[in-house]
N, C-alpha and C positions, 0 to 999 in steps of 0.2 A: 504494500500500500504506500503509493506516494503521498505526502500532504501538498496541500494546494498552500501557494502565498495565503496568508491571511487563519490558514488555519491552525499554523503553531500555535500561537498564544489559546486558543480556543481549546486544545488537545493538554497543553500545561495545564487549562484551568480542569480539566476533568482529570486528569493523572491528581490533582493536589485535593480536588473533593475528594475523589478516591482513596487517598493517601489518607486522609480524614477522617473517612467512614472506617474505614479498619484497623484505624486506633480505637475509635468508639469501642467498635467489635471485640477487638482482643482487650479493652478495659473492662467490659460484657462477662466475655468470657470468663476472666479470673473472679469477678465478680459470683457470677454463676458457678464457679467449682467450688468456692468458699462455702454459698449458699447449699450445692450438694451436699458436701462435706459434712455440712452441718446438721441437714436433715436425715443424713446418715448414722449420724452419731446420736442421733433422737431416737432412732428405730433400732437403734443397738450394732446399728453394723458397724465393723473396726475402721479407722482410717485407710488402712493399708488396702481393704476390699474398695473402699472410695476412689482411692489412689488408681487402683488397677483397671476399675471401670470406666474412669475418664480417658486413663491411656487407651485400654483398648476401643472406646467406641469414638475418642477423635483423634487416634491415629498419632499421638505424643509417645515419649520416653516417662516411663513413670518419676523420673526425676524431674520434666518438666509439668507433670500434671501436680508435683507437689510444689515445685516454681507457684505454678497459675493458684493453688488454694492459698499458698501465705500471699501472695499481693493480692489476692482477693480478701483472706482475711482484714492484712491490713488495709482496703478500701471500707471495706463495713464498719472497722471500727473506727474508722475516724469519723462515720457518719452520725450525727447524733441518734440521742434513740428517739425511738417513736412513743409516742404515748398510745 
């Protein structure tokens, strides 16, 4: 695909939403394994079974599915609590 004059800048401006929305996403993400975690650990299931289920069903190293629960963790707790 050639770009046409004019359409660079228009192509940067969608690479950088883009680039945008999938920080959102992987902020999401850790977010949501904390959240797992958590509701795992309510239903009696170990960390470690948490752990493995995130790797295996999105495709991580379980050293990174436990990465994505502590900055998930630490995202929730910085958030106040809810009443």
């Amino acid at each position: 695909m050639v770009a046409v004059k004019g359409q660079v800048e228009e192509l940067l401006e969608l690479l950088t939403r883009a680039k945008q929305w999938r920080d959102v996403l992987t902020l999401k993400s850790f977010e949501l394994a904390a959240m797992y975690a958590r509701a795992g650990a309510r239903d009696g299931v170990a960390y470690a079974a948490s752990v493995a289920r995130i790797s295996l069903n999105c495709d991580v190293a379980e050293a990174e599915a436990k990465r994505w629960i502590a900055l998930g963790e630490a995202m929730l707790s910085a958030l106040p609590e809810s009443e």
